[in-house]
C-alpha angles and dihedrals in degrees: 000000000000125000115192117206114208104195089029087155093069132102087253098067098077086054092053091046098046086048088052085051096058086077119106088209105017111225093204102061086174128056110175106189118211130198137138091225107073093185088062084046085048091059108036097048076059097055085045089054093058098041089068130093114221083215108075132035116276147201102264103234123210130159135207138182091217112090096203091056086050103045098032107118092348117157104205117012119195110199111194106157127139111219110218092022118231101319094065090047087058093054085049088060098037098040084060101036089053082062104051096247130097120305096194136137108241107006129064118005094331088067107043082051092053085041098056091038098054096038099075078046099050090046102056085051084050098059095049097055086060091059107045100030114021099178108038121122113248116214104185120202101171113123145254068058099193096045089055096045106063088033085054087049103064085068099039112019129205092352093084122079124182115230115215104164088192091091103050092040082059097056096036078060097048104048090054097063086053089050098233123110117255088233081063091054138073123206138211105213125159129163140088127286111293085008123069142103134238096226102166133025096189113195125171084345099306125102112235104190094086085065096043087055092040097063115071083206108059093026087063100037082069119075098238100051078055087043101050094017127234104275095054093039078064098048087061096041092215138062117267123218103257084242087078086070089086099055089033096051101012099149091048092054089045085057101043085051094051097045091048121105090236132354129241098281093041086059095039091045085052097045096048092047085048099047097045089050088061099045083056093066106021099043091156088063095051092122092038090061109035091053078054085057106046090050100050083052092051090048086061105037114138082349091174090060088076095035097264094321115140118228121266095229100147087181128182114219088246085053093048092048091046095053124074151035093324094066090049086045094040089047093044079056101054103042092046091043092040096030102226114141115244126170116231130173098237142151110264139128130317101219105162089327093113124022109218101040118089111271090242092039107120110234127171109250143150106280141203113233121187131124088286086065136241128321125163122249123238117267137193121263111279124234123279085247096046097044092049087054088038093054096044104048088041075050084057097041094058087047096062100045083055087057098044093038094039104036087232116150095197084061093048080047093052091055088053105047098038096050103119085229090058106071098188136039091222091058079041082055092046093054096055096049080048096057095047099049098042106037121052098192084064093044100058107033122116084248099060 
């Protein structure tokens, strides 16, 4: 069985190929890593090496810069690029933050930028796709992963699945203040991607996150009681995704982002170049020092969230393999190629799952997984508050793939100025005229 890795340059690919590696017998016996940047192959073909253990059989790894060799009769295929690379990310972040509102990757204006600028991208893979390997699975980690998704869909239907790994480390965490383990659990999540609520930890037919909530203790041992803070945590009566930081305490998190030395994709832009100019010269640490960077990025992660504070990860390099988006792939693999039926919180079709959202609209709900593919599981009603956030920003996601798909810049516009995090159709207007004239991928994309 072949997986084909579209992206296979970037820091997720060790994850997915220590994950593989876990096998006894390993069920891909073949990982083709694309990328259009060979150095970064280069590289990364260099950290896999050295993850491996001579001892036991492994996945053969090649890479390639050409997408039909690495798609062509692939099984499953996982697309993670970022279109634009990390200077285009930074003028995501800037263009927005010059303006007073959110200059964040996936949520707010960055995102629907990134978003409009990958699609055309992400499409083209997709068709092909379609060509050279008709029924492959495609687990798609592009962000803003949503967004993709559905977009993706329209050209590939039910066999793609979005990968978001937030909502089952939350409940991974959860389940481990209230000493169970989260196999033993089963959760009630709804939402989109990057915006959703735990709302149930069921266990031996009684739902423990009342208790949870209850306990000052245990509600603030876990990141987002400290986040949120207790008191509003109970007002929900549920755990937000920490990603709803940035619509609860928006103008706190622009603040924090303003008043910061350098945003996200500054740091990330200095530590990459950083990190590839090592594994230059000291290929025979490549593992070494991509587990140091890792690290290093999982220390900083959504830093503003707690005003400037790194994470205290303290991570062995087995805990920081384990976590992330590889184990929910991997284990999307595994149920669909063994056929046995697993439950995983992905982004997949509504269907009839939430009244109120568009049938082919993509929301992030628990799945069942099993060889006949991916559907999402029924769910209560969401709140009225939820729903409405859920609709508008669902409203601005749809926006955005028009524009992509279409190549209309009122649409572009619309996503803009609709955005919840955008309070006024003229800096809406502003934003636009900012992302043309500053970022050539969005620019020039089909979309634009």
């Amino acid at each position: 069985m072949k997986l084909a890795i579209l992206g296979g340059g970037g820091f997720r690919t060790p994850y997915i190929y220590r994950e593989l590696l876990r096998d006894d017998v390993p069920f891909v016996e073949e990982v083709v890593l694309f990328d259009i940047d060979e150095r970064r192959l280069h590289a990364m073909r260099a950290v896999l090496a050295q993850l491996r253990d001579p001892r036991r059989d492994a996945p053969r790894i090649t890479t390639t810069t050409d997408a039909r060799i690495a798609i062509a009769g692939a099984s499953f295929v996982f697309a993670a690029i970022r279109v634009g690379g990390l200077e285009e990310r930074r003028c995501d972040e800037h263009i927005a933050l010059d303006l007073g509102v959110l200059g964040q990757e996936t949520t707010g204006p960055g995102g629907i930028a990134f978003a409009i600028r990958t699609i055309p991208v992400m499409l083209s893979y997709a068709r092909l796709v379609k060509e050279l390997a008709p029924d492959a699975f495609f687990l798609n980690f592009t962000n803003p992963a949503g967004i993709i998704t559905e977009a993706l869909q329209s050209v590939l239907g039910d066999r793609v699945v979005g990968i978001c790994d937030t909502p089952s480390g939350l409940i991974r965490r959860v389940a481990a203040l209230l000493d169970v383990h989260p196999t033993e659990v089963s959760a009630e999540y709804v939402g989109l991607n990057h915006l959703g609520w735990l709302r149930a930890i069921n266990y031996d037919g009684h739902d423990l996150l009342p208790e949870l909530i209850a306990d000052d203790t245990r509600l603030n041992a876990l990141e987002e009681g400290q986040v949120f803070g207790l008191d509003w945590v109970r007002a929900l009566g549920a755990i937000p995704n920490e990603y709803l930081f940035y619509y609860y305490f928006n103008r706190e998190a622009v603040r924090s982002l303003l008043n910061a030395p350098f945003s996200r994709g500054d740091y990330l832009a200095r530590s990459q170049q950083e990190l590839f100019a090592r594994l230059d010269r000291e290929p025979g640490m490549a593992a070494r020092l991509w587990f140091e960077a890792v690290s290093d990025r999982n220390a900083s992660y959504m830093a503003e969230a707690r005003g400037g504070m790194q994470r205290e990860d303290g991570s062995s390099e087995e805990d920081l393999l384990e976590k992330g988006y590889a184990g929910v792939a991997i284990g999307v693999m595994r149920a669909i190629v063994q056929g046995q039926s697993a439950t995983m919180i992905l982004n997949v079709r509504n269907g009839s799952t939430i009244a109120g959202l568009p049938d082919d609209a993509v929301i992030e709900v628990p799945a069942s997984v099993d060889s006949m593919g991916v559907h999402a599981l029924p769910a209560a009603a969401p709140d009225l508050d939820q729903l409405g956030l859920m609709q508008q920003v669902k409203a601005v996601e749809r926006h955005a793939i028009a524009a992509a798909v279409h190549g209309d810049r009122s649409e572009a516009l619309k996503a803009f100025a609709l955005h919840p995090l955008v309070d006024s159709v003229s800096v809406g207007t502003h934003l636009l005229a900012g992302y043309l004239e500053r970022i050539p991928g969005f620019a020039a994309a089909p979309a634009v």
